[in-house]
mmCIF file as Biopython writes it, N, C-alpha, C and O atoms, coordinates in Angstrom:
data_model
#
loop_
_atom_site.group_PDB
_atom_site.id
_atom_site.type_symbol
_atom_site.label_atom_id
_atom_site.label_alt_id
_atom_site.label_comp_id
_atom_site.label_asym_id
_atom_site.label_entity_id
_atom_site.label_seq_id
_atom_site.pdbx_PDB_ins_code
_atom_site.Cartn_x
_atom_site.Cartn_y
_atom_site.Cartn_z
_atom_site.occupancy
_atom_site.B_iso_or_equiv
_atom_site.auth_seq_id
_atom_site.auth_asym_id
_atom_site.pdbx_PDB_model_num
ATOM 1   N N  . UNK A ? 1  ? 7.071   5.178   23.009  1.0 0.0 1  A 1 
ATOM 2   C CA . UNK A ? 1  ? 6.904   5.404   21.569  1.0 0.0 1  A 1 
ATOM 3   C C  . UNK A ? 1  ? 6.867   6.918   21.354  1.0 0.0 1  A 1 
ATOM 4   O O  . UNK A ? 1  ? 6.166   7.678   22.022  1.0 0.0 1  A 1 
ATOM 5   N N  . UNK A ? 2  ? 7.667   7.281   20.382  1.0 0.0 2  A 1 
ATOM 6   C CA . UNK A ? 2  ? 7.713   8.718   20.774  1.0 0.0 2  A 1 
ATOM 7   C C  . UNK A ? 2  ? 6.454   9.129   18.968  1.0 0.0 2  A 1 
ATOM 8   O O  . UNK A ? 2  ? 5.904   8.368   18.172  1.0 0.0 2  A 1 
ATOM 9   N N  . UNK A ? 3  ? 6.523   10.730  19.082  1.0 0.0 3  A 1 
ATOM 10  C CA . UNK A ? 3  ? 5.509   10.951  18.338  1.0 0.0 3  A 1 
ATOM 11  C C  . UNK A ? 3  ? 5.435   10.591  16.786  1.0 0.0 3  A 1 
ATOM 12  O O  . UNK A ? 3  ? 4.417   10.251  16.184  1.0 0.0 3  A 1 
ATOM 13  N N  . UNK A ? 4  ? 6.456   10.705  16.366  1.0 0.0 4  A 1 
ATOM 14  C CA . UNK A ? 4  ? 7.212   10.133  14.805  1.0 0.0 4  A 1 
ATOM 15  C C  . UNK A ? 4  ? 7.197   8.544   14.607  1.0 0.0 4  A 1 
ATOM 16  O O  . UNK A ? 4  ? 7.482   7.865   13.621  1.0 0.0 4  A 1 
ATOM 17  N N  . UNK A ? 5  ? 6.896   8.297   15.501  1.0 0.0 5  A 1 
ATOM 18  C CA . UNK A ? 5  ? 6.650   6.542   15.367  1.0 0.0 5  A 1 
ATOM 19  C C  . UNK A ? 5  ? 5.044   6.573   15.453  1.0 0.0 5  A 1 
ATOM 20  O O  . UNK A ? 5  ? 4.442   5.855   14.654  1.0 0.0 5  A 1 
ATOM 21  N N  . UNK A ? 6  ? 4.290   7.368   16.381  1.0 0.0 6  A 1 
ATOM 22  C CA . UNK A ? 6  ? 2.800   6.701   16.391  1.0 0.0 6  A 1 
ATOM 23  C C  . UNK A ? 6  ? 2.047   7.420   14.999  1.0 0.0 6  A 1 
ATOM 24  O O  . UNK A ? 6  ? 0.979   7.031   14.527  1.0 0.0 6  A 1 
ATOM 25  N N  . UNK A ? 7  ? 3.135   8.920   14.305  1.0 0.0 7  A 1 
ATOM 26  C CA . UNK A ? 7  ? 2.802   9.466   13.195  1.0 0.0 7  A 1 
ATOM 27  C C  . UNK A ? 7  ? 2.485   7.802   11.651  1.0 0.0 7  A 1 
ATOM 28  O O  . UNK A ? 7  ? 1.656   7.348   10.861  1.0 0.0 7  A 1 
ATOM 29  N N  . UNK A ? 8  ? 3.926   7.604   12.204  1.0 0.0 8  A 1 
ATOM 30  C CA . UNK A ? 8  ? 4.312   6.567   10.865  1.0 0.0 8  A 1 
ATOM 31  C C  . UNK A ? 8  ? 3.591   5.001   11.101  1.0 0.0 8  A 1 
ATOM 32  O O  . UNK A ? 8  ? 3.449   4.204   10.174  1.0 0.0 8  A 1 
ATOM 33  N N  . UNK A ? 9  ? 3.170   4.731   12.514  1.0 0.0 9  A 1 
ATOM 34  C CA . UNK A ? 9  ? 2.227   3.998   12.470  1.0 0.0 9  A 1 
ATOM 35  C C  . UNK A ? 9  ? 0.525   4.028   12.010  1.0 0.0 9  A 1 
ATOM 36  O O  . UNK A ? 9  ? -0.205  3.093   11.682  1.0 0.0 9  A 1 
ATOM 37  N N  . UNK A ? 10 ? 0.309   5.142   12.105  1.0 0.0 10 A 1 
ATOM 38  C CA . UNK A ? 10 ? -0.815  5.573   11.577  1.0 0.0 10 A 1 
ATOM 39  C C  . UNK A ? 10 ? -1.008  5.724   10.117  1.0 0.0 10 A 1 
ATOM 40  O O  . UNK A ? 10 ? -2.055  5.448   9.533   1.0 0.0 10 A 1 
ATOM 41  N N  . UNK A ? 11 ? 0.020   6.161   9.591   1.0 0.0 11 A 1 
ATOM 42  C CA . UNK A ? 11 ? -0.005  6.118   8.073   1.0 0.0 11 A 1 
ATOM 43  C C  . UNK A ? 11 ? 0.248   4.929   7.369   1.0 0.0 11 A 1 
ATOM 44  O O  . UNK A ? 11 ? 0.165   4.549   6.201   1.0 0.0 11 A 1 
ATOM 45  N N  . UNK A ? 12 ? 0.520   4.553   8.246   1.0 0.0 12 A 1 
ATOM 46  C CA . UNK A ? 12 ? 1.153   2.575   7.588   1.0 0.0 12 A 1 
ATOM 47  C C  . UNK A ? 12 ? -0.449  1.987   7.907   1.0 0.0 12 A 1 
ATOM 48  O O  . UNK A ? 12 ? -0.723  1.487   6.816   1.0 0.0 12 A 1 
ATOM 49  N N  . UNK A ? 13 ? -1.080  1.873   8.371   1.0 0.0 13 A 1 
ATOM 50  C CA . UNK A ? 13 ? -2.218  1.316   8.644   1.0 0.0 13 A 1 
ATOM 51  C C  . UNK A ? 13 ? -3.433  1.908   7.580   1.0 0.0 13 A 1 
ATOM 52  O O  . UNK A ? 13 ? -4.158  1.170   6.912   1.0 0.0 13 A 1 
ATOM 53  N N  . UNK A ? 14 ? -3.473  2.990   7.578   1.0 0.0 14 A 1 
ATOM 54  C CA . UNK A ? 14 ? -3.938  3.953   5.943   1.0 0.0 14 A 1 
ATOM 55  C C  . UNK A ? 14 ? -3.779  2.799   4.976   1.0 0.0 14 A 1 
ATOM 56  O O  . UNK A ? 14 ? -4.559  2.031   4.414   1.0 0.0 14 A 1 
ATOM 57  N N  . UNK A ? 15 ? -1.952  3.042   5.009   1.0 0.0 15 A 1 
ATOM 58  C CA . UNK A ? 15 ? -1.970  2.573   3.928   1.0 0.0 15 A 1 
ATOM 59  C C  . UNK A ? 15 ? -2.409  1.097   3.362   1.0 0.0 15 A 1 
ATOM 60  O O  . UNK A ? 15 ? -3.104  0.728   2.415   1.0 0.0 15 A 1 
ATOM 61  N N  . UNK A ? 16 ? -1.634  0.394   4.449   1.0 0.0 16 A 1 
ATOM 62  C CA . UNK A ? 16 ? -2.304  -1.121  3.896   1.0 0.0 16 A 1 
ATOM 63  C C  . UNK A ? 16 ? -3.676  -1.143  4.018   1.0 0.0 16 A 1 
ATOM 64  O O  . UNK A ? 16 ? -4.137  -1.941  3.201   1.0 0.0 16 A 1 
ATOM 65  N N  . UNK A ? 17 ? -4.578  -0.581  4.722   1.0 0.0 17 A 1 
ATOM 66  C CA . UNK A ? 17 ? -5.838  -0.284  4.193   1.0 0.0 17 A 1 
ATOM 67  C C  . UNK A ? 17 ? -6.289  -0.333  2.809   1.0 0.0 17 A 1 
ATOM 68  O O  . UNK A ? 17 ? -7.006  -1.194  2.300   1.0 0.0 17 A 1 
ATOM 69  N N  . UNK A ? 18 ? -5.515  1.235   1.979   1.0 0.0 18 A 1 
ATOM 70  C CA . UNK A ? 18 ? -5.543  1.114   0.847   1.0 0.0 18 A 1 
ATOM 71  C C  . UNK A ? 18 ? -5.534  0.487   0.230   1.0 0.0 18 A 1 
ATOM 72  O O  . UNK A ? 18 ? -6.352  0.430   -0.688  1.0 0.0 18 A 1 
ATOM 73  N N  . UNK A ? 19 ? -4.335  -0.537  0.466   1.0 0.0 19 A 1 
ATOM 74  C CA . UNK A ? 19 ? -3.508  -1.525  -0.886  1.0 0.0 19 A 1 
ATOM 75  C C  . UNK A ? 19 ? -4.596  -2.320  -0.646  1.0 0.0 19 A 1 
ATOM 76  O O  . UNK A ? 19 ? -5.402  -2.414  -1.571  1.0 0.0 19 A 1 
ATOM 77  N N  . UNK A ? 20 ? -4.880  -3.083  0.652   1.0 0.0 20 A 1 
ATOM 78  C CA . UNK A ? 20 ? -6.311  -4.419  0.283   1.0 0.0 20 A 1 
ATOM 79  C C  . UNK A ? 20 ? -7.387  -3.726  0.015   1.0 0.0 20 A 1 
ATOM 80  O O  . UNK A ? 20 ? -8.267  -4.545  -0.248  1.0 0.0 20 A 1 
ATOM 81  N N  . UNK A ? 21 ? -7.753  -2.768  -0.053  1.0 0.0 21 A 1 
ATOM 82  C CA . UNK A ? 21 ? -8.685  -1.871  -0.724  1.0 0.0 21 A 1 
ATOM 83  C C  . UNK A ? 21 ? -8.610  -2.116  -2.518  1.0 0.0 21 A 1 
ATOM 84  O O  . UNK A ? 21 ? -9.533  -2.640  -3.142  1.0 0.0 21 A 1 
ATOM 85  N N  . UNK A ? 22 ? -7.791  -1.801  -2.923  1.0 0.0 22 A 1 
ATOM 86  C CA . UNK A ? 22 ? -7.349  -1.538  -4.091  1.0 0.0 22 A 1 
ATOM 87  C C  . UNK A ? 22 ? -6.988  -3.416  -4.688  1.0 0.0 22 A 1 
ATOM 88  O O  . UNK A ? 22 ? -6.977  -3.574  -5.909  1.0 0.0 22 A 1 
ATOM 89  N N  . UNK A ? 23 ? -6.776  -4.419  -3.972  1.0 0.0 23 A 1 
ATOM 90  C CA . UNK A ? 23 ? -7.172  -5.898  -4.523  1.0 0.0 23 A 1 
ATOM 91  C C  . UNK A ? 23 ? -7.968  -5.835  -4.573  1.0 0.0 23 A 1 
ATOM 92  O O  . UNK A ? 23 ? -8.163  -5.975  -5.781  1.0 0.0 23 A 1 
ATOM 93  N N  . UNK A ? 24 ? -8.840  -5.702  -4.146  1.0 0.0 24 A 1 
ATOM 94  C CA . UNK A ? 24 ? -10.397 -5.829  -4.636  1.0 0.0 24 A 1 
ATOM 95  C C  . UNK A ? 24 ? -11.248 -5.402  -5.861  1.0 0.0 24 A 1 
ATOM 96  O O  . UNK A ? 24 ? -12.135 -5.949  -6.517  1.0 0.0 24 A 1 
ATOM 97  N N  . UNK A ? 25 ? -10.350 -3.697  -5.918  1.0 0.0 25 A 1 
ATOM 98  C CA . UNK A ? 25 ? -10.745 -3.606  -6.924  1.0 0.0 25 A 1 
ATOM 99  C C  . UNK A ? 25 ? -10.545 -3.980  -8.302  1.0 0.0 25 A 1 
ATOM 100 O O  . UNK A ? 25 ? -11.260 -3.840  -9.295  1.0 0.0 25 A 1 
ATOM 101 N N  . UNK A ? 26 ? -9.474  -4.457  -8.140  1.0 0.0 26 A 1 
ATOM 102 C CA . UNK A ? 26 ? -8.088  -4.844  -9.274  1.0 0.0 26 A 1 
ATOM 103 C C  . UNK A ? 26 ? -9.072  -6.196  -9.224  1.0 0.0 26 A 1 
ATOM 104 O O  . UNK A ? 26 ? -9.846  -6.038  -10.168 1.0 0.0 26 A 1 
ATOM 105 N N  . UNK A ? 27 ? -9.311  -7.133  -8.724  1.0 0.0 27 A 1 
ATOM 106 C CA . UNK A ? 27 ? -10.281 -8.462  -8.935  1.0 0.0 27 A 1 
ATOM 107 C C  . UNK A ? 27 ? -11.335 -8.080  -9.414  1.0 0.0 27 A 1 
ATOM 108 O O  . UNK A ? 27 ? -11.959 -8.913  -10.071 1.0 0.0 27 A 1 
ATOM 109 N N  . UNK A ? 28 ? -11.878 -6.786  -9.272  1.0 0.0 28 A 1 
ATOM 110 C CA . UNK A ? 28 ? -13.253 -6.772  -9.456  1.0 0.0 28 A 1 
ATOM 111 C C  . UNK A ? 28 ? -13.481 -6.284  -10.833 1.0 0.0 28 A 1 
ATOM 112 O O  . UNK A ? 28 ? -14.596 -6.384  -11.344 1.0 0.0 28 A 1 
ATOM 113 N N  . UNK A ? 29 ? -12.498 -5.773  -11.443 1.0 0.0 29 A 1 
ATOM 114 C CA . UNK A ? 29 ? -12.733 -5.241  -12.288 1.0 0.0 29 A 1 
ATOM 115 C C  . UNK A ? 29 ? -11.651 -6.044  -13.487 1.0 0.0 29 A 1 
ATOM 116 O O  . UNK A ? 29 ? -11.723 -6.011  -14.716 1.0 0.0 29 A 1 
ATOM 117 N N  . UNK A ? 30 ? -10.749 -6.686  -12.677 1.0 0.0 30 A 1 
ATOM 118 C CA . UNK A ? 30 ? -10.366 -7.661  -14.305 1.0 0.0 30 A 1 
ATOM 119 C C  . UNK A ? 30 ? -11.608 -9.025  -14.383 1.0 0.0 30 A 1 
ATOM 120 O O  . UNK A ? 30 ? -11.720 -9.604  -15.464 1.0 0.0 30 A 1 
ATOM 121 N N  . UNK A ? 31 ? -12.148 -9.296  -13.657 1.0 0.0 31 A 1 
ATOM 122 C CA . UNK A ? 31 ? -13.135 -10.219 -13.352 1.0 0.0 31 A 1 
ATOM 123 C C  . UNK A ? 31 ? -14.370 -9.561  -14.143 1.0 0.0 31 A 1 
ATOM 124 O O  . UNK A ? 31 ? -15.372 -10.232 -14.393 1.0 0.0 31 A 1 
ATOM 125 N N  . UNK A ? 32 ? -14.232 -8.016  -14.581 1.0 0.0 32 A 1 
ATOM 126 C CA . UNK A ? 32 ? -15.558 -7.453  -15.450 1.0 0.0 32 A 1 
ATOM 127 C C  . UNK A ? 32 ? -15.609 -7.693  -16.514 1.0 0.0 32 A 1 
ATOM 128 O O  . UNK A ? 32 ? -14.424 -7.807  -16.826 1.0 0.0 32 A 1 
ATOM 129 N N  . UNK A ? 33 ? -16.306 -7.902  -17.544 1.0 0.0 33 A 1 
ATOM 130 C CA . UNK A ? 33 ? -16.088 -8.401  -19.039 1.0 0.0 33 A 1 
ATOM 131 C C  . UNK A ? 33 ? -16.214 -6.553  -19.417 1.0 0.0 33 A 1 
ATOM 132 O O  . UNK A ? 33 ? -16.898 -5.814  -18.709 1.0 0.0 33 A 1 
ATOM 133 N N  . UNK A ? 34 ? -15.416 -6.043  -20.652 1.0 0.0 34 A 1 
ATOM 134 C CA . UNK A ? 34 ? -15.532 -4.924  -21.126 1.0 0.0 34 A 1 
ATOM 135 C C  . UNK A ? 34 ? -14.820 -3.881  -19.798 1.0 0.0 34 A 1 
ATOM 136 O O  . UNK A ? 34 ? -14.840 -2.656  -19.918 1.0 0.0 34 A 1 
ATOM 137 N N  . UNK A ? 35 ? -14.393 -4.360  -18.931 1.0 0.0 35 A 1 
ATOM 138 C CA . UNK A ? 35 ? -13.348 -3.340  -17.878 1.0 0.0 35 A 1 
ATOM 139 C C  . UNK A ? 35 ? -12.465 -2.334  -18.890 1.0 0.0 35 A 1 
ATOM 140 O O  . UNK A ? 35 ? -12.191 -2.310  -20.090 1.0 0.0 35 A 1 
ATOM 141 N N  . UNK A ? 36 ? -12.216 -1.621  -17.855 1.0 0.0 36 A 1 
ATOM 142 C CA . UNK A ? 36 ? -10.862 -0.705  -19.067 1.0 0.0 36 A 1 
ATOM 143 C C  . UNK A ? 36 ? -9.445  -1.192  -17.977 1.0 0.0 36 A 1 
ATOM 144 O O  . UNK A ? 36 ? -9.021  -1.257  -16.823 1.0 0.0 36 A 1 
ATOM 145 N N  . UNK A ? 37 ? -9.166  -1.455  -19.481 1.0 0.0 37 A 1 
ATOM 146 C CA . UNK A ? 37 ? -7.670  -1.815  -18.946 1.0 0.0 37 A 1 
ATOM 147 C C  . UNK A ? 37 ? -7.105  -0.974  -18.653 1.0 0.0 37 A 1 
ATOM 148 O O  . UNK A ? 37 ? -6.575  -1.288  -17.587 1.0 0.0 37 A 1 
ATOM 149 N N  . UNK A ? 38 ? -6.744  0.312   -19.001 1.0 0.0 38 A 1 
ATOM 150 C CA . UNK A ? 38 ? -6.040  1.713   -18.315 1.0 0.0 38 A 1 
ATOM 151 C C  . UNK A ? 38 ? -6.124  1.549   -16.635 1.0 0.0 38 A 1 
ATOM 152 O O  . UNK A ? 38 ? -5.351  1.393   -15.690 1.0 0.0 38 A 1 
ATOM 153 N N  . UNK A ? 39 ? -7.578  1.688   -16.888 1.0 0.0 39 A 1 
ATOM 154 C CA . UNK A ? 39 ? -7.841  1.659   -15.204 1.0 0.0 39 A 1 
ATOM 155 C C  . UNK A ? 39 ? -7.628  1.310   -14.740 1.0 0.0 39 A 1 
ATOM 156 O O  . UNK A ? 39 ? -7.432  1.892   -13.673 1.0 0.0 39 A 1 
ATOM 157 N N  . UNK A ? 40 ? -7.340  -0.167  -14.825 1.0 0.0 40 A 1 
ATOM 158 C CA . UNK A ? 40 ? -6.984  -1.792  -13.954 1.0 0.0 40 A 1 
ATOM 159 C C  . UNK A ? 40 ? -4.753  -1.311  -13.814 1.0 0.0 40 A 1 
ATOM 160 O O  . UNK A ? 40 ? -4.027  -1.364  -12.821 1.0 0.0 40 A 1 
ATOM 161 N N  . UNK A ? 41 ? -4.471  -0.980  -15.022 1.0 0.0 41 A 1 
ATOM 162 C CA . UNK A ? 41 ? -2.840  -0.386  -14.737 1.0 0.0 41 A 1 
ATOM 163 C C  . UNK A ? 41 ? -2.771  0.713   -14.032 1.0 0.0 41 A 1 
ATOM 164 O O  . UNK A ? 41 ? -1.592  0.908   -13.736 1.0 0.0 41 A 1 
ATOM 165 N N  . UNK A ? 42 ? -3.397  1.449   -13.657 1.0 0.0 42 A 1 
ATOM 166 C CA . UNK A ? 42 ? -3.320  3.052   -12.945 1.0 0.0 42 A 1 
ATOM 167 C C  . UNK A ? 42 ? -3.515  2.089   -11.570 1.0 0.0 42 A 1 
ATOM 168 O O  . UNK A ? 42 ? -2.475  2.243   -10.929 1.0 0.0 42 A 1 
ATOM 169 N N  . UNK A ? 43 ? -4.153  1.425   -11.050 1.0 0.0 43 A 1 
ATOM 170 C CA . UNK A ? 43 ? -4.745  1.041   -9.660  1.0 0.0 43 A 1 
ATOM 171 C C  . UNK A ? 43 ? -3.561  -0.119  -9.779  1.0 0.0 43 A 1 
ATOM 172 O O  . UNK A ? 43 ? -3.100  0.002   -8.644  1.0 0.0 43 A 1 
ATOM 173 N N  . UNK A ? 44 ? -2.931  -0.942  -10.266 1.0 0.0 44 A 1 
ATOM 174 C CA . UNK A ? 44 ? -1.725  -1.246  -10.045 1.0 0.0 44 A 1 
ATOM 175 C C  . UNK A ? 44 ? -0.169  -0.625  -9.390  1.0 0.0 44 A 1 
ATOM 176 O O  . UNK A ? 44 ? 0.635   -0.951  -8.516  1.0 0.0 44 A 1 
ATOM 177 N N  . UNK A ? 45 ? -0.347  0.519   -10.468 1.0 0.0 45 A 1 
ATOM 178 C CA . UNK A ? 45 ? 0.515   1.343   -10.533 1.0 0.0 45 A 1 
ATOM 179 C C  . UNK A ? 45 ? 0.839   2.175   -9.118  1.0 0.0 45 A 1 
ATOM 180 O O  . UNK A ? 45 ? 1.951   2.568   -8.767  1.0 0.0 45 A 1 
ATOM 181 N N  . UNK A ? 46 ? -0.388  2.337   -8.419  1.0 0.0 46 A 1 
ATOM 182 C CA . UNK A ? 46 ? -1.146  2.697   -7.536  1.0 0.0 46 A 1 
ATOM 183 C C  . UNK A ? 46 ? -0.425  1.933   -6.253  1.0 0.0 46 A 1 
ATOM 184 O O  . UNK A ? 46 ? 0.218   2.391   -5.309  1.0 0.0 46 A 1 
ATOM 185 N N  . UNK A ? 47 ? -0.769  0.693   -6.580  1.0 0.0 47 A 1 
ATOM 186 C CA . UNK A ? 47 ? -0.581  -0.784  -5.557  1.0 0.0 47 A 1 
ATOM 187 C C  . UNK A ? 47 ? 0.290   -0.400  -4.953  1.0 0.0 47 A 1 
ATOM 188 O O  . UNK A ? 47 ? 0.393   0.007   -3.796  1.0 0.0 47 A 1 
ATOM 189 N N  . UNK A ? 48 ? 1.243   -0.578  -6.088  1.0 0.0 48 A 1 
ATOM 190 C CA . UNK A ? 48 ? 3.173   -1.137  -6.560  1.0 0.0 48 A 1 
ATOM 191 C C  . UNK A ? 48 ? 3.781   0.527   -5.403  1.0 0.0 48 A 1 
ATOM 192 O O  . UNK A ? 48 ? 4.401   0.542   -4.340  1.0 0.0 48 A 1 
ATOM 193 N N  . UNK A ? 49 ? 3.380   1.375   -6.032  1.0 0.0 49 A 1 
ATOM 194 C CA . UNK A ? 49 ? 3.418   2.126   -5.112  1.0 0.0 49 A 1 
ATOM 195 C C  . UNK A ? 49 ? 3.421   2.550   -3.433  1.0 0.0 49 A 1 
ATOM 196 O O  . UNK A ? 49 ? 4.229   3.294   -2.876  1.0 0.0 49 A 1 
ATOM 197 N N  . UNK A ? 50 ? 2.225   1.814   -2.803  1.0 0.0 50 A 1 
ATOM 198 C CA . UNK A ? 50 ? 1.388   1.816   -1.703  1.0 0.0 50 A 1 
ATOM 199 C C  . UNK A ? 50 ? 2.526   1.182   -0.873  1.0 0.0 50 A 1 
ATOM 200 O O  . UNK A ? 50 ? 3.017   1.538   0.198   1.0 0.0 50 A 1 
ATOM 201 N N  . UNK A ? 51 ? 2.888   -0.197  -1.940  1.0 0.0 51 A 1 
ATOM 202 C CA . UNK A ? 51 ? 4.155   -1.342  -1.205  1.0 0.0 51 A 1 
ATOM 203 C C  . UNK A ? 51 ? 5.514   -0.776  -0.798  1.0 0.0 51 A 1 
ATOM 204 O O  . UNK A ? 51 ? 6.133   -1.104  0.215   1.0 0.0 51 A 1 
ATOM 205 N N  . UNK A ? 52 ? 5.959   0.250   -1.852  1.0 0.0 52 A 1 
ATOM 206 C CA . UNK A ? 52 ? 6.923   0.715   -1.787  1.0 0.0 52 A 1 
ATOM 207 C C  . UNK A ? 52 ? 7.133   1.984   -0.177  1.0 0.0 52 A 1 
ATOM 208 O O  . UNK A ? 52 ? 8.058   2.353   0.546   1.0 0.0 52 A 1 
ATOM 209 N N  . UNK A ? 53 ? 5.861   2.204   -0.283  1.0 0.0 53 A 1 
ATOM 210 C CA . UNK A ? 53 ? 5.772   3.609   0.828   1.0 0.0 53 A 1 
ATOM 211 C C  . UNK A ? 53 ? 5.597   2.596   1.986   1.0 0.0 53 A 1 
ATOM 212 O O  . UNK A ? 53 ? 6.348   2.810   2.938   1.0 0.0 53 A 1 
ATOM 213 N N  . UNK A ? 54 ? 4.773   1.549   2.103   1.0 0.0 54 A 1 
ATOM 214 C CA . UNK A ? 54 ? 4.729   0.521   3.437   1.0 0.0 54 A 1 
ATOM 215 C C  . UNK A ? 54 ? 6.035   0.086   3.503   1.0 0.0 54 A 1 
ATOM 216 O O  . UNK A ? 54 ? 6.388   -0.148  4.659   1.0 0.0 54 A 1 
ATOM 217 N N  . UNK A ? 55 ? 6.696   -0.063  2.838   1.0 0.0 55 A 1 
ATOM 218 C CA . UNK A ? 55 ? 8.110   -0.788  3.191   1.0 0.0 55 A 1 
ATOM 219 C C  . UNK A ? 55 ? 9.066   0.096   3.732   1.0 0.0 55 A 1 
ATOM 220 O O  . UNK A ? 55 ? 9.957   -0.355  4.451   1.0 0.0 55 A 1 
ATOM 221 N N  . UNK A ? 56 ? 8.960   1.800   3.368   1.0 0.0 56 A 1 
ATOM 222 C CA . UNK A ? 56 ? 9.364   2.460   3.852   1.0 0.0 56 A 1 
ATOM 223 C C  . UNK A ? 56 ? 9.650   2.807   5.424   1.0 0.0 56 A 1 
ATOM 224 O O  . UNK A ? 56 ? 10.538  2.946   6.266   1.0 0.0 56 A 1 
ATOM 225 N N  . UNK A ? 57 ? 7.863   2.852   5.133   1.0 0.0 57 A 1 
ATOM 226 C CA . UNK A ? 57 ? 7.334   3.433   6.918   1.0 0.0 57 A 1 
ATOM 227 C C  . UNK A ? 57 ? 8.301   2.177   7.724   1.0 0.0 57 A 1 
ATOM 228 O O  . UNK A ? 57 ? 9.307   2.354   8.411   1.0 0.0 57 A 1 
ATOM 229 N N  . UNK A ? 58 ? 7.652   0.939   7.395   1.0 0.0 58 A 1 
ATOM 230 C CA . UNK A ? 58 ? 8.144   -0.229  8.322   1.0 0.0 58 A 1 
ATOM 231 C C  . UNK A ? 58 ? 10.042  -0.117  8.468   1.0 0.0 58 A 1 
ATOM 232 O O  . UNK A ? 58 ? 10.652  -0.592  9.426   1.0 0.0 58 A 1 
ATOM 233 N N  . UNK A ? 59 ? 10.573  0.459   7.536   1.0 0.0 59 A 1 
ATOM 234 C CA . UNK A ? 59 ? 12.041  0.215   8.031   1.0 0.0 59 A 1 
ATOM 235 C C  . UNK A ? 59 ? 12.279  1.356   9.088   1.0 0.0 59 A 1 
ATOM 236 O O  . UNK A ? 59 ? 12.948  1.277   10.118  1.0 0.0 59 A 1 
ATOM 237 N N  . UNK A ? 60 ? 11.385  2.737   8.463   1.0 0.0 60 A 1 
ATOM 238 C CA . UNK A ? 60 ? 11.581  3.820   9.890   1.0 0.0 60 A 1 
ATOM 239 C C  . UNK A ? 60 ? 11.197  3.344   11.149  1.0 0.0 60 A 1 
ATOM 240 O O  . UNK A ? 60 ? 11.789  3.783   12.134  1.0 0.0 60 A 1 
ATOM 241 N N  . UNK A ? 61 ? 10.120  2.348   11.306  1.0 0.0 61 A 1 
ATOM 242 C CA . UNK A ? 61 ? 9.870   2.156   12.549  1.0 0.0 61 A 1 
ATOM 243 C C  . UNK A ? 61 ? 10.734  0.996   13.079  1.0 0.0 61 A 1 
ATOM 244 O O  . UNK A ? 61 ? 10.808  0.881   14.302  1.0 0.0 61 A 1 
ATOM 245 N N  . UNK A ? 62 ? 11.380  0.144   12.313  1.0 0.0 62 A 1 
ATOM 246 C CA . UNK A ? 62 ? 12.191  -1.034  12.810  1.0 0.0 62 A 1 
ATOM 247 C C  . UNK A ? 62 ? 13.628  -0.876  12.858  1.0 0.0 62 A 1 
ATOM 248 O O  . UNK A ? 62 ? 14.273  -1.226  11.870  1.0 0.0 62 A 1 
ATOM 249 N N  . UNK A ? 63 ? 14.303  -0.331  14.009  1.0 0.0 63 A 1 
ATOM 250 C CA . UNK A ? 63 ? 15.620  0.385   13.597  1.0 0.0 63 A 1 
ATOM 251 C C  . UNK A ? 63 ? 16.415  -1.038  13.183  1.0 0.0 63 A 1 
ATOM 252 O O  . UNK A ? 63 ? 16.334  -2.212  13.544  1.0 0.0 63 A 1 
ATOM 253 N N  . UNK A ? 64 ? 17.066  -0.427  12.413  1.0 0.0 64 A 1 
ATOM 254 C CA . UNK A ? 64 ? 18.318  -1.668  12.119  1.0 0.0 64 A 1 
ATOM 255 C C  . UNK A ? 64 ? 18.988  -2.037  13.208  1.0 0.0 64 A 1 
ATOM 256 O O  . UNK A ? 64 ? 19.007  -1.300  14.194  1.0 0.0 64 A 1 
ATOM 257 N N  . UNK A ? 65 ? 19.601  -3.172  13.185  1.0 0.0 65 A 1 
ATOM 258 C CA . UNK A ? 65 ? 20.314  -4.347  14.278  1.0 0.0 65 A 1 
ATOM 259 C C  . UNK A ? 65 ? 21.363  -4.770  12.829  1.0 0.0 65 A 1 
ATOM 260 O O  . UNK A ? 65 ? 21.227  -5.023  11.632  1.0 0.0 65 A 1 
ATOM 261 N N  . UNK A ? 66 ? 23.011  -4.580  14.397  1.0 0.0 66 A 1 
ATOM 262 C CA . UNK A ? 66 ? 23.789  -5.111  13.247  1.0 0.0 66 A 1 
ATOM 263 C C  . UNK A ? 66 ? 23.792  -6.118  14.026  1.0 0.0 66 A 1 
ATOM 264 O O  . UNK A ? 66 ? 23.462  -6.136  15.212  1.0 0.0 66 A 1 
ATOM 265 N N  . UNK A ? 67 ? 24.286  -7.259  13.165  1.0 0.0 67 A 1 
ATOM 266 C CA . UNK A ? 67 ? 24.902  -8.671  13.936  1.0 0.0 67 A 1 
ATOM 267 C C  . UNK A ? 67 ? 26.165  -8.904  13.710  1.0 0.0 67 A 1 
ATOM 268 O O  . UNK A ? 67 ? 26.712  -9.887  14.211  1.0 0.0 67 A 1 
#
């Protein structure tokens, strides 16, 4: 495993950290009566994000295969 892979494994693990980090809060707080909705879309926004950068890392580390 060379160093750019155990880099991008490490940040991928961050990250999905984050993202189930951030369900929780997204439950916890539409589950609040009087929540702010801003907040609950920024930590979405947030999510949607998190997914996009994990999907990233994971294709750098999974080289493509043609068939």
């Amino acid at each position: 495993m060379n160093e750019n892979e155990a880099d991008f494994k490490g940040q991928l693990a961050r990250l999905r950290q984050e993202h189930r980090d951030l369900d929780v809060a997204i439950a916890v707080l539409q589950d609040t009566p009087g929540s702010d909705i801003l907040q609950v879309q920024r930590l979405k926004k947030r999510k949607l994000w998190l997914k996009d950068r994990i999907s990233f890392l994971e294709d750098q580390i999974t080289p493509d295969i043609i068939a």
